[in-house]
N, C-alpha and C positions, 0 to 999 in steps of 0.2 A: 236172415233169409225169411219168404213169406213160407208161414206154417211152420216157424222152428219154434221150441220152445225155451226163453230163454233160463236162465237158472236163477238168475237176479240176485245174486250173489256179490257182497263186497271184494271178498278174497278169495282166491282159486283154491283156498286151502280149508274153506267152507261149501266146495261143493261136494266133498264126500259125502255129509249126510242128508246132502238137501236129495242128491241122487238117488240115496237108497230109501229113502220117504217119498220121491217123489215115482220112483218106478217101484215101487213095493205089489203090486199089484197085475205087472207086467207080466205075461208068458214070458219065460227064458229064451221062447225062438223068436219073439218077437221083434223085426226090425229097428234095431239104433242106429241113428246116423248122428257122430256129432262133427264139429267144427267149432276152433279156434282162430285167433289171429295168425299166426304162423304157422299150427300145428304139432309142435313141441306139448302142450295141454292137451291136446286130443288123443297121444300116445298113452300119456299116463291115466284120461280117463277112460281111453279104451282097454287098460292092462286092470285097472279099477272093477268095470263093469264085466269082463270075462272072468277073470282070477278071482274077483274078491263076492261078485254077486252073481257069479255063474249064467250072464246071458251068452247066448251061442251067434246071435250072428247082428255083432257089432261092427261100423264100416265108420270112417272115418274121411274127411277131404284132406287128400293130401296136400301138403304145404300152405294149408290154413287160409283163411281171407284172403293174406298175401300172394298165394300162389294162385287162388282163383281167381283175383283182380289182375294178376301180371298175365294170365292166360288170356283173358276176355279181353285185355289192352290187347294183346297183340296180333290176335284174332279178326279184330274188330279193323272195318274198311268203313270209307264215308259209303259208300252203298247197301255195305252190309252191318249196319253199327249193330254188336251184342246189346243185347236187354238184359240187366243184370237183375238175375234172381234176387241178388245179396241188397239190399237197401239202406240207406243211409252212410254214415259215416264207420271206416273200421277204429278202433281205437287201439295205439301204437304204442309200442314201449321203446320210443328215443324222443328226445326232443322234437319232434312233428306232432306229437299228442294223439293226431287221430289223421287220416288219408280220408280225404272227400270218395266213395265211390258213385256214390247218385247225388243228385239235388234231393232226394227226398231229409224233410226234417222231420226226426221223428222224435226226437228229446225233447225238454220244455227248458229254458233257462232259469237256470235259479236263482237269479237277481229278480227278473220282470216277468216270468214264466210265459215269454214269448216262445212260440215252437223254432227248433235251432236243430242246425247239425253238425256244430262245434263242439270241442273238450278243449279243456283249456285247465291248465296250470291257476291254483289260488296266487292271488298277488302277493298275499302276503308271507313273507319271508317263513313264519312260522305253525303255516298254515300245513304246508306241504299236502294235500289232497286237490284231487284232479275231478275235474266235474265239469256239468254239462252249463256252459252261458254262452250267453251269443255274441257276437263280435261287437256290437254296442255297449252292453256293460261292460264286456272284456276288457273296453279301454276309455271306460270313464271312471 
């Protein structure tokens, strides 16, 4: 989203302390809004940032990119087309790897560091890590 700030984080299980380093300095009443892919991650970092670092007014989008994309799809009329706040590619946890919701690329690819707004599966069998290349290296 423009003006979100992201965490930059490998694993979701590394944003605990990037959170409380990174809002260390925060008022308690100061507004947080976060957002996830679905939303399931937004619960438990808003249970995080109330319960465990004592912010008061912590809000969340419900049902995650997913539910904001499935909203603005259906919303959306050829006269009245949504402008999605949200930019670029969501990145998905089933075999789809990531759901196009704008044209905008904002990733670089790491074969050719062309700018890309694909995630893609490593080819190799024992690579098993998901990362940002573009559909040209993807498939050479």
């Amino acid at each position: 989203f423009e003006g979100a700030e992201p965490l930059d984080t490998e694993n979701f299980r590394d944003s605990w302390s990037v959170l409380k380093e990174r809002l260390k300095d925060t008022p308690k009443d100061a507004p947080i809004m976060t957002y996830c892919t679905g939303g399931i991650r937004c619960v438990k970092v808003g249970a995080y940032l109330t319960q465990e670092l004592g912010y008061t007014n912590v809000s969340r989008l419900a049902g995650g990119i997913i539910g904001y994309d499935r909203t603005m799809t259906q919303n959306a009329t050829i006269s009245n087309p949504n402008t999605s706040l949200f930019k670029g590619t969501n990145y998905v946890f089933d075999g789809r790897v990531n759901r196009q919701i704008t044209d905008d690329e904002l990733g670089e690819c790491i074969t050719c560091g062309a700018k890309t707004n694909r995630m893609t599966n490593c080819a190799n069998g024992n690579c098993h890590i998901r990362m940002v290349q573009c559909e040209n290296c993807r498939t050479t």
